[in-house]
N, C-alpha and C positions, 0 to 999 in steps of 0.2 A: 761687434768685435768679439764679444764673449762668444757668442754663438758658435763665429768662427773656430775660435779656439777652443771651448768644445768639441764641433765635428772634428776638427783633425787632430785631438787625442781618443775620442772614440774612434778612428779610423786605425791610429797606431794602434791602441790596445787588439784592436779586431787583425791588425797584421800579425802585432805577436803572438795571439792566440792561438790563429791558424800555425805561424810559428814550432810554437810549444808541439801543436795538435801532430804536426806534419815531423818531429823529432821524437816525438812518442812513438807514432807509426813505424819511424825507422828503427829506433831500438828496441821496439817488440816484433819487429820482423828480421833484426840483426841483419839489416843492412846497409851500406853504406850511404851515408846522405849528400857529401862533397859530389859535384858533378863540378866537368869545365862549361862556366857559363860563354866562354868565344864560340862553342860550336851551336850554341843553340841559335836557331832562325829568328831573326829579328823583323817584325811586321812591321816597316815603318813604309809610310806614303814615298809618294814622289819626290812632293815636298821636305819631310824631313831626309830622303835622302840628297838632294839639291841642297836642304841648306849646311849637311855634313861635308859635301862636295866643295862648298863655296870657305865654310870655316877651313876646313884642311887647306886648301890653297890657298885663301886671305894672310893663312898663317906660315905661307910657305918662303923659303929664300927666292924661290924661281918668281912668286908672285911681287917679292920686295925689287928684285934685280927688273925684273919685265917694268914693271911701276917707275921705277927709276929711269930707264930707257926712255920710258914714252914721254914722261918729263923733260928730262933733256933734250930729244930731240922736236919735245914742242919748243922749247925757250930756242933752243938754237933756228930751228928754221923761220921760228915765227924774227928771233932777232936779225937772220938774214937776210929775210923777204921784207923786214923793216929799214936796214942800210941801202940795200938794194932798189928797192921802188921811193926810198923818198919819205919813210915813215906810214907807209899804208900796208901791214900786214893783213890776215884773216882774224888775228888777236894782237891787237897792238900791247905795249908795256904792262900795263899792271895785269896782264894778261886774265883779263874778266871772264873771259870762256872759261881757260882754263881753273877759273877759280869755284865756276858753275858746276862744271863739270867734275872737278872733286867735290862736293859738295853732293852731289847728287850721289855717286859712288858711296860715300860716307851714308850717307843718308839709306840707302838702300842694304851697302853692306852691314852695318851694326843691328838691323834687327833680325837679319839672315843667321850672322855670330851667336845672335842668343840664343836663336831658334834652339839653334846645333848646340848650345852651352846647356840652356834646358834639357834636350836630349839626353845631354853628357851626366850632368847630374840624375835623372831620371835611371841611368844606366849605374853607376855610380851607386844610387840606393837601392838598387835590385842586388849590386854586389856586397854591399852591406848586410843584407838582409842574409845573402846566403851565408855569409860570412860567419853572423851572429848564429847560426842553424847548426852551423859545425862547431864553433865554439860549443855551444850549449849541449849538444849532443856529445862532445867528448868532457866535460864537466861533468856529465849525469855519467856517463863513461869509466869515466876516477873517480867518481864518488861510489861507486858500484864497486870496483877492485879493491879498494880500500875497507869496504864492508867486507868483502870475502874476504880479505888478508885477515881481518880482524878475529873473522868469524875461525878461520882456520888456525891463529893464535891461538886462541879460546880454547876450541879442540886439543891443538898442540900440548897448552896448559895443564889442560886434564889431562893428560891424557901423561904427560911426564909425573904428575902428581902420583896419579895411579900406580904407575912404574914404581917412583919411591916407594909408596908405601906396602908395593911388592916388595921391593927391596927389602925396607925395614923387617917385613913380617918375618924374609927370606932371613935377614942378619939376625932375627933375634932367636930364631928359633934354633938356626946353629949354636947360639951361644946362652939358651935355655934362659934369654930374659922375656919377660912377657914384654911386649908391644905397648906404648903409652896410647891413648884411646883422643885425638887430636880435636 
């Protein structure tokens, strides 16, 4: 378990690093590091796109209303072909096909769902990552403006100081006092 836990904080530290590495890059190249992550090409198999396909639909009202239909009209036919013949449907009462056969649905669709949840999260911490890239790149961003503003005070400072003590030199020599020496 420790092991575990281990690789996959050396695995973050090595994300952030390149991180850091790849937000370095951009503000000594002053360029922008935000991109739209929707247009970039996503390499996924067959499979994960089947099991994208299967979650979005699993998840859909079309899939809950179609689901519902085919319910009802097993209970109803099978209950009709049971008034009808005498009590001998294709699935009499407690309708054990049909209990099969959701089961098997279930069974099938719930690891399809994660497949695509995996996915989703997988996607999800790529958008984080970039997230945290621009965050931290406009951090280093303001912390930079803030040193110029600072540094430009600084100047400013002196630089009004100086003035005065033009000034003063200016005021005293009009009025033939010597200058006090500050």
């Amino acid at each position: 378990m420790k092991h575990k836990r281990n690789h996959n904080q050396t695995a973050e530290s090595a994300q952030q690093k390149s991180s850091h590495d790849r937000v370095a890059e951009h503000i000594a190249a002053r360029r922008p590091i935000s991109r739209t992550l929707l247009e970039e090409p996503e390499a996924a198999s067959f499979g994960q796109r089947a099991a994208d396909a299967v979650a979005r639909f699993g998840g859909s009202w079309t899939f809950i209303m179609l689901f519902a239909l085919v319910l009802c009209t097993w209970v109803l036919l099978n209950s009709w072909l049971l008034a009808r013949n005498g009590g001998k449907g294709f699935d009499p009462y407690p309708y054990i096909l049909l209990n099969l056969f959701l089961s098997m649905l279930a069974s099938i669709q719930a690891p399809v769902i994660l497949m695509s949840q995996n996915r989703q999260g997988e996607k999800d911490r790529r958008d984080a990552r970039h997230d945290y890239e621009i965050n931290l790149k406009a951090e280093l961003e303001i912390i930079s403006l803030h040193e110029k503003i600072d540094a430009l005070k600084v100047t400013q400072w002196e630089q009004l100081i100086a003035l005065q003590r033009e000034q003063i030199r200016m005021l005293s020599s009009l009025c033939g006092v010597a200058p006090r020496q500050a």
